[in-house]
C-alpha positions as CSV (number, residue, x, y, z in Angstrom):
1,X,-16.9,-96.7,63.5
2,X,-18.6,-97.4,60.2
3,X,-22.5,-96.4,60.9
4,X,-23.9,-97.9,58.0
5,X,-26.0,-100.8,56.9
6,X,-25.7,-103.1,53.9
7,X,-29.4,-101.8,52.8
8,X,-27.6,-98.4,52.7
9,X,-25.2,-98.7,51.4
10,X,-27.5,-100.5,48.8
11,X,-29.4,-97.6,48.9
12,X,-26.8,-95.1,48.0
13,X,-25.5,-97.2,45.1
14,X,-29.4,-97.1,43.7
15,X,-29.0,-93.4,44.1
16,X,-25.9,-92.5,42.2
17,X,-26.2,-95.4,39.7
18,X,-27.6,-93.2,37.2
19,X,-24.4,-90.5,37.5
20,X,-22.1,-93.7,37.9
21,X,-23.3,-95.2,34.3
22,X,-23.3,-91.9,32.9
23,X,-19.3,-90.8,34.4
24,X,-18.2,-94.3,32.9
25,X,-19.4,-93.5,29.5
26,X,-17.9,-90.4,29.7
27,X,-14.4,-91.4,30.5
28,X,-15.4,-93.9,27.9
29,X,-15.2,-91.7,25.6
30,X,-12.1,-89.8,26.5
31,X,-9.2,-91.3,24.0
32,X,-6.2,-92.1,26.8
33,X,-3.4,-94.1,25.2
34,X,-0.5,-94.4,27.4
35,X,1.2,-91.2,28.2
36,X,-1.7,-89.7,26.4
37,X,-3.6,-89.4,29.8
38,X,-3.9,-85.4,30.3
39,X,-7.5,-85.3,29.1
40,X,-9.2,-88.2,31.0
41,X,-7.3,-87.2,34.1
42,X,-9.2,-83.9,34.1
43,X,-12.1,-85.6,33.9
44,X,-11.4,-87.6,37.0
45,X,-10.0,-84.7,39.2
46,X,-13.5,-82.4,38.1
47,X,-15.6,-85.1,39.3
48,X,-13.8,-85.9,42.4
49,X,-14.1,-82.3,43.0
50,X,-17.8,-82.5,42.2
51,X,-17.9,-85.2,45.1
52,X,-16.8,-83.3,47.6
53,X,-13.3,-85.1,47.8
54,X,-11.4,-83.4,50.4
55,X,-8.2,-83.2,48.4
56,X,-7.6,-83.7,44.7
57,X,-4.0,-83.4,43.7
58,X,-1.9,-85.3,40.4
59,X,1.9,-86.5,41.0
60,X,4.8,-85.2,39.3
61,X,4.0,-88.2,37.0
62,X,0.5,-87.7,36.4
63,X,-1.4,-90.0,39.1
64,X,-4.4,-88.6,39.9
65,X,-5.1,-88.5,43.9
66,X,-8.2,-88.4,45.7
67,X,-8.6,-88.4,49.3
68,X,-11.6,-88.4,51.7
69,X,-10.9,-87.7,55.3
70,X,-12.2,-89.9,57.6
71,X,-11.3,-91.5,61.4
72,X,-8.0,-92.7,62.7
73,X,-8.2,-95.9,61.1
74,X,-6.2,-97.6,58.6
75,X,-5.9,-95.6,55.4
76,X,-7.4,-97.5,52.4
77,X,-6.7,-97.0,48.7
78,X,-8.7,-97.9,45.9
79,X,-6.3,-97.8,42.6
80,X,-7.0,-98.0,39.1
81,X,-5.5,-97.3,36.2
82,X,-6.2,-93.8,33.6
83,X,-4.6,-95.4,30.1
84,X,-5.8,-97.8,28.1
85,X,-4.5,-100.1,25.1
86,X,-5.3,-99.4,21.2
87,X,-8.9,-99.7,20.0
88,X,-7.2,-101.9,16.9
89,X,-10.0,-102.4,14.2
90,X,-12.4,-99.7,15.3
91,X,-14.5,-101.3,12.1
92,X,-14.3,-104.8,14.2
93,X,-16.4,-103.4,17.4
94,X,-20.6,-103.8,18.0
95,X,-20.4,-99.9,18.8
96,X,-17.2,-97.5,18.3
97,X,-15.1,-98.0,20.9
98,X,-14.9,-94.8,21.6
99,X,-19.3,-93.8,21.7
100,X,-19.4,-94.8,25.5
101,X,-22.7,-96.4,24.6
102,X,-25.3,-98.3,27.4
103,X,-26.8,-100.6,25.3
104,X,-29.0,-104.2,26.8
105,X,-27.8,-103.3,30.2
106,X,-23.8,-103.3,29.7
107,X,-21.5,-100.4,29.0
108,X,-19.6,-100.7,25.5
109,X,-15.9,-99.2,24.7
110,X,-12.5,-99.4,25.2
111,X,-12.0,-99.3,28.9
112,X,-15.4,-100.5,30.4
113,X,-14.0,-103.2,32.2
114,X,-10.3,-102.2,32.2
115,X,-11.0,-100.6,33.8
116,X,-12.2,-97.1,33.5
117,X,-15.5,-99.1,35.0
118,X,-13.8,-99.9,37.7
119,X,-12.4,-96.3,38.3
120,X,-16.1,-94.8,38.3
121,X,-17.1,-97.0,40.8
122,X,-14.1,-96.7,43.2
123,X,-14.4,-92.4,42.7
124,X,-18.6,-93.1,43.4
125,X,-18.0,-95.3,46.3
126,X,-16.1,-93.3,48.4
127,X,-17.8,-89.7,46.7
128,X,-21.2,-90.8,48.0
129,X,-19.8,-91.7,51.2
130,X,-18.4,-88.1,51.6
131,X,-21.2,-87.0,50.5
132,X,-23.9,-88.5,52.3
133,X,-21.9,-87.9,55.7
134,X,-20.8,-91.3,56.8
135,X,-18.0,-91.8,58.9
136,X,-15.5,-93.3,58.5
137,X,-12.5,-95.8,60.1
138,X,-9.7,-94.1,58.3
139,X,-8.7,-92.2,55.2
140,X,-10.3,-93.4,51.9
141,X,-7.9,-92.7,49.1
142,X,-8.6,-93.5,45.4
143,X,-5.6,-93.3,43.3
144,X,-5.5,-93.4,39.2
145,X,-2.4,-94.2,37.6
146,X,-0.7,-93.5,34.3
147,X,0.9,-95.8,31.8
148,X,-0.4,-99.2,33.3
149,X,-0.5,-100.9,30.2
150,X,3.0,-100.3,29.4
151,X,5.0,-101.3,32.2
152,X,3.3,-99.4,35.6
153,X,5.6,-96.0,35.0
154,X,3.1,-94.4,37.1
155,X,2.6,-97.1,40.0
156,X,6.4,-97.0,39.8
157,X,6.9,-94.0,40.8
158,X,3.9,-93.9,43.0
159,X,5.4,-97.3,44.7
160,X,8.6,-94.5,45.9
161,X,6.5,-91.2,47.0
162,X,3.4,-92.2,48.7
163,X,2.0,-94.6,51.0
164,X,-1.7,-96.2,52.4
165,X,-1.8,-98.8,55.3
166,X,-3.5,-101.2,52.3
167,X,-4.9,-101.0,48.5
168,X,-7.6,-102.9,46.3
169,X,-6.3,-103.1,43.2
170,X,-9.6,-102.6,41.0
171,X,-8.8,-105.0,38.0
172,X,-11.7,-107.1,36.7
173,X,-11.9,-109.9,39.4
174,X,-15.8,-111.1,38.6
175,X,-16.7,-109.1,41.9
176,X,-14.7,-112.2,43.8
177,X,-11.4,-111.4,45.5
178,X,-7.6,-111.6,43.7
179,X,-5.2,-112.2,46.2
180,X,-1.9,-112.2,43.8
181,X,-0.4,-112.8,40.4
182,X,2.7,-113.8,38.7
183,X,5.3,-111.0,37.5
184,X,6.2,-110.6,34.4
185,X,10.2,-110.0,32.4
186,X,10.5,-108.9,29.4
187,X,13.9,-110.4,28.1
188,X,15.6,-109.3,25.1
189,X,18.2,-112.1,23.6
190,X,20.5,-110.6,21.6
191,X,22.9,-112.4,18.9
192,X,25.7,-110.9,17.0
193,X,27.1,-112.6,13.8
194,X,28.6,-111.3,10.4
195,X,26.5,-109.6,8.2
196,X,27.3,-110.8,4.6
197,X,25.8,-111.0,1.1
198,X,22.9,-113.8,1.0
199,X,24.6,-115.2,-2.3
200,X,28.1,-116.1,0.0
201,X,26.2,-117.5,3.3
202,X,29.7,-119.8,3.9
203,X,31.0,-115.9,4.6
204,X,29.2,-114.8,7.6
205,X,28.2,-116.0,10.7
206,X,24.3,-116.1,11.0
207,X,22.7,-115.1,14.2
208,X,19.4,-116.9,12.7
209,X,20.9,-120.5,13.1
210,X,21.5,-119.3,16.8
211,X,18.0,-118.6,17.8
212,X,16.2,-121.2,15.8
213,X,18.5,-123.5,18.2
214,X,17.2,-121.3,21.4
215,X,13.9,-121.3,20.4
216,X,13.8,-125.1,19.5
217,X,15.1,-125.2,23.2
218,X,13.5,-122.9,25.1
219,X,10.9,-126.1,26.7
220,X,14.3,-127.2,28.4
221,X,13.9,-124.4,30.8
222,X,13.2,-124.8,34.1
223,X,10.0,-123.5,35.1
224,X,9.1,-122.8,38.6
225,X,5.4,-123.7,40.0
226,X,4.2,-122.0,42.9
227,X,1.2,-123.8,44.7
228,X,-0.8,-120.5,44.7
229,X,-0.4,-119.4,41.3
230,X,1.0,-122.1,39.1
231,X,3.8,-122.5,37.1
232,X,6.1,-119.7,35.4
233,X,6.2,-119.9,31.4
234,X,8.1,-118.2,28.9
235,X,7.1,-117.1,25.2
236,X,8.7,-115.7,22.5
237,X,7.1,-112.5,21.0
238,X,9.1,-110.2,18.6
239,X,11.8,-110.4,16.3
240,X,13.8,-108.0,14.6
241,X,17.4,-107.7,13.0
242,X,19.5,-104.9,11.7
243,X,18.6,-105.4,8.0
244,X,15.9,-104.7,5.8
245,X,17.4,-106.0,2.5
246,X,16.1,-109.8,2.0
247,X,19.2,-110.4,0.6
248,X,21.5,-109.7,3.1
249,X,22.5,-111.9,6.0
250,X,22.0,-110.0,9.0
251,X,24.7,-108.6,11.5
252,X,22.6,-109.0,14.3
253,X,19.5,-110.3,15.5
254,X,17.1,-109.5,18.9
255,X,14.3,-111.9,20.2
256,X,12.0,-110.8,22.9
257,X,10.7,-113.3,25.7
258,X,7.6,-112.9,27.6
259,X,9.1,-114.6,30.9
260,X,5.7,-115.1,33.5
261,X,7.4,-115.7,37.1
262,X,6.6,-116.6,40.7
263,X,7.7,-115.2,43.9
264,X,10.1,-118.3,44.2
265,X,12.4,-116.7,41.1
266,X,14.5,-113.6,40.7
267,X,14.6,-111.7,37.9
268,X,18.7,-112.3,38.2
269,X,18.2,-115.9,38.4
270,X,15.8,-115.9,35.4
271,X,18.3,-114.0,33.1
272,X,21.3,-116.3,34.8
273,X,19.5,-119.6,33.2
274,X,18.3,-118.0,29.4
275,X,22.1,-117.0,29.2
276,X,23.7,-119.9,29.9
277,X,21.1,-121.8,27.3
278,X,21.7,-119.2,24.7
279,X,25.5,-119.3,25.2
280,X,25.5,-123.3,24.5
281,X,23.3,-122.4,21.5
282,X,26.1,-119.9,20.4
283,X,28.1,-121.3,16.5
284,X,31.9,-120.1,15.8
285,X,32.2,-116.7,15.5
286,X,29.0,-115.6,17.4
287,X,28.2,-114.0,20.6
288,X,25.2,-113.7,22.8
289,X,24.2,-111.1,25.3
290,X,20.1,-111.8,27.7
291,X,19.0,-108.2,29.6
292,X,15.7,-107.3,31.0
293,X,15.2,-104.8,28.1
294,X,14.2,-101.5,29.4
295,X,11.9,-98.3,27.9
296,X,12.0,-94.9,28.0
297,X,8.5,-93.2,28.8
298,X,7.4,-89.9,29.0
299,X,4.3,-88.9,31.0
300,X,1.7,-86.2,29.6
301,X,3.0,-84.1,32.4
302,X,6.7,-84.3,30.9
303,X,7.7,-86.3,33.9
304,X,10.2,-88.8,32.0
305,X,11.8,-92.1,32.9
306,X,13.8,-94.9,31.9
307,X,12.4,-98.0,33.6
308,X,13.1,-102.1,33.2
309,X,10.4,-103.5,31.7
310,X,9.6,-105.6,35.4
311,X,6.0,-106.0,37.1
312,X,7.1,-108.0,40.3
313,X,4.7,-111.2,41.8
314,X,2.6,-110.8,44.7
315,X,0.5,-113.1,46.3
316,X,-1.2,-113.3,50.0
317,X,-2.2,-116.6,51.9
318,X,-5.5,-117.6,51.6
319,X,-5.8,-116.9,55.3
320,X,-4.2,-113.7,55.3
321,X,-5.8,-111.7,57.7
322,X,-6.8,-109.0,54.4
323,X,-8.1,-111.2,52.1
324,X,-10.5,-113.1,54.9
325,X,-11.5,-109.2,55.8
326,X,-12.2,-108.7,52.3
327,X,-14.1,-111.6,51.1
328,X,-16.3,-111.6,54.6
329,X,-17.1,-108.0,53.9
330,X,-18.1,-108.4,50.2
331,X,-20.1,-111.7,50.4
332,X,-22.1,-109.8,53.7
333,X,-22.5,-106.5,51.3
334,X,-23.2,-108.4,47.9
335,X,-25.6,-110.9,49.4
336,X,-23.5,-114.2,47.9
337,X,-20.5,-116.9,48.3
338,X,-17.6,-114.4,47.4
339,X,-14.6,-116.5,45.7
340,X,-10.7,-116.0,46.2
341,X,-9.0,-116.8,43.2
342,X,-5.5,-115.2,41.5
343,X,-5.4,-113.3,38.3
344,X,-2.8,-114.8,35.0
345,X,-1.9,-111.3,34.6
346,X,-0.1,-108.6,36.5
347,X,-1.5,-105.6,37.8
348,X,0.1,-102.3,39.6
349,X,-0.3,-104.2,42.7
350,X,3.4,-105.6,42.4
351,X,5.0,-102.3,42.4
352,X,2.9,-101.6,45.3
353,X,3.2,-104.9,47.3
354,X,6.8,-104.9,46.4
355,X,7.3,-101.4,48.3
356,X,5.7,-102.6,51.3
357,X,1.8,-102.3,51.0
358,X,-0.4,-105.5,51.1
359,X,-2.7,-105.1,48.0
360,X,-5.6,-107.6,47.2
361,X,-7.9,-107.2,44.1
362,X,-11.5,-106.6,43.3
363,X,-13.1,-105.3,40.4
364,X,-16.2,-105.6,38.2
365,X,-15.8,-107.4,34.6
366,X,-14.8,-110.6,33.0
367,X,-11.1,-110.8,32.1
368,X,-11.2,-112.7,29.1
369,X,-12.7,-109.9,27.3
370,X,-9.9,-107.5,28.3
371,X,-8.0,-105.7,25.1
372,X,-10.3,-107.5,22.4
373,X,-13.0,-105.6,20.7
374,X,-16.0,-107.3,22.8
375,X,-14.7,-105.3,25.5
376,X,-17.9,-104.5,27.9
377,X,-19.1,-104.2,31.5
378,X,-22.4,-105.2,32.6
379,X,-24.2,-102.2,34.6
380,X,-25.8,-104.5,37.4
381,X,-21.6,-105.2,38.0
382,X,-20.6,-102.2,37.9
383,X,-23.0,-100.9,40.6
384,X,-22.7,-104.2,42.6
385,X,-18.7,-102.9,42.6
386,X,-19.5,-99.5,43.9
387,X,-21.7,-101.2,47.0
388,X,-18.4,-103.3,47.6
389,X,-15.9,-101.0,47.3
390,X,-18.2,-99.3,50.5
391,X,-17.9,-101.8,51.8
392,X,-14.0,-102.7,51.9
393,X,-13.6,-99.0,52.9
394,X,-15.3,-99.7,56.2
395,X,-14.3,-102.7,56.8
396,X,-10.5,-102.7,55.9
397,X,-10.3,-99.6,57.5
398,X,-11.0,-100.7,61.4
399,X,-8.1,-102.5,62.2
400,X,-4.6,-103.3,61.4
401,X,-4.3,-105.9,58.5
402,X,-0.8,-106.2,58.6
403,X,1.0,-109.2,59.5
């Protein structure tokens, strides 16, 4: 049973939402690049711990894991993400990106809205519920992961080694519910040629005559569209050869594609199709190889890895039995029409929906201004996130969601 009132929960919101603005500007201000977590995921643990969390432990790869007991109810997670991308221009920004600074009733700084925001809000929301004695359906459990923006290492490995009954992914949703996204391949295209002297081209074989053709082509790709979350696109993104001399012809030369796919296509099939277009782009004497490229990563906890560089698709009906829950229980707790929409990029969720556990998303912010240097969150949204966060723990928690 969830004994508590939308004006309560209102109410304990209003009461923490000084500590909430204050614990976002200090993770603000905690440098965490990926694999450069260690700091900011001391913070976190310390101020679960200050909530009264009844377990905080990290992973072998450095996921921090919070859990607050409660009925015997469906165990919810709340999951965010400890690493975020490069400040860039630090020059470029209204306030350093690093200050943490409340200024006109937003929080500035790389990572307000993605998401360390999002992460104070999901620790206060079910911290204030511990600690104001509610009850609870089920277990809460809000997880932080490592290395999110460079490939979900962390929600990997979480995806393998532990398991909740459902999770909100807290990616900045506008405070209206995500109920999937396309995946995302990176693809590296390979060409092998003969490396010659630039003064005798006639001599070598030039893997740049083969790509220009594949790139000119790449618009005759099939593209897949999906009726929930459009179509799948590809995009070129880096080059690089094996020479540095502008007056050599390289030996070899790699192109990376950003492939953006739907639940319809296999990584497989994707990699099938670029192959067979790069192979009729191929000239005498050249070859052609398409892989899903693949990084190593090391955790700050030395936990080490060598992953594809794969975030799978996931997305839920519109009248999934979870995403009506969630969107009746926010637009009851928020006081307003709550939309369902899907996100253009991809979030931990895959890895998690992919092993088994329906995921939805909701999360304070505007996406657009994700990794660009008007990065902010607005603190009315921020506290309006905590309130629903409450209020998906109680009500995703009372019954089984699972189709």
């Amino acid at each position: 049973m969830y004994d508590i009132s939308n004006q309560e929960l209102w109410n304990l919101a209003g009461l923490h939402r000084e500590a909430l603005v204050d614990f976002a500007c200090r993770l603000i201000r905690v440098p965490s690049l990926s694999g450069q977590e260690g700091d900011v995921a001391a913070l976190v643990q310390a101020e679960m711990r200050r909530l009264a969390f009844d377990e905080v432990v990290v992973d072998a790869a450095g996921n921090v894991i919070g859990r607050v007991c409660g009925g015997d109810g469906q165990t919810v997670a709340l999951l965010s993400h400890l690493d975020v991308v490069d400040v860039g221009d630090a020059t470029a920004w209204s306030f350093h990106p690093h200050a943490g600074a409340a200024h006109e009733g937003a929080i500035w700084g790389r990572g307000a809205m993605d998401m360390k925001g999002s992460l104070a809000a999901q620790i206060y929301a079910a911290g204030a519920l511990r600690v104001a004695g509610v009850s609870r359906p089920g277990d809460a459990i809000v997880v932080s992961t490592v290395m999110e923006e460079v490939g979900g290492l962390g929600a990997h490995h979480l995806a393998r080694t532990w398991r909740a009954d459902c999770a909100v992914i807290g990616e900045a949703s506008g405070l209206d519910v995500s109920r999937g996204h396309r995946g995302r391949i990176e693809l590296e295209v390979t060409v092998t040629g003969r490396s010659v002297h630039a003064s005798v081209p006639t001599r070598g074989v030039n893997p740049h005559q083969v790509l220009a053709r594949f790139i000119a082509r790449l618009p005759e790709l099939d593209m897949t569209n999906d009726a929930s979350l459009g179509p799948s696109n590809v995009a070129p993104t880096l080059y690089y050869c094996d020479q540095t001399s502008a007056n050599v012809i390289p030996g070899r030369c790699t192109l990376h594609l950003d492939w953006r796919y739907v639940p319809a296509e296999s990584p497989a099939a994707i990699v099938t199709q670029v192959q067979a277009l790069l192979d009729d782009c191929l000239i005498p004497g050249s070859q052609g190889e398409v892989r899903i490229a693949a990084h190593h990563r090391q955790t700050y906890t030395g936990y080490q890895e060598t992953l594809p560089l794969l975030s799978p698709a996931f997305v839920r009906a519109e009248d999934d039995p979870l995403i009506v829950a969630a969107a009746g229980a926010l637009a009851t707790a928020l006081g307003r029409p709550v939309g369902v929409k899907t996100w253009g990029f991809t979030t931990d969720g895959g890895h998690l929906a992919q092993a088994g556990i329906p995921c939805l998303g909701f999360g304070p912010g505007d996406e657009t201004l994700a990794h660009t240097v008007r990065e902010h969150l607005p603190i009315d949204e921020l506290v309006s996130s905590m309130v629903g966060y409450m209020a998906l723990l109680g009500r995703l928690g009372q019954v089984s969601l699972r189709r």
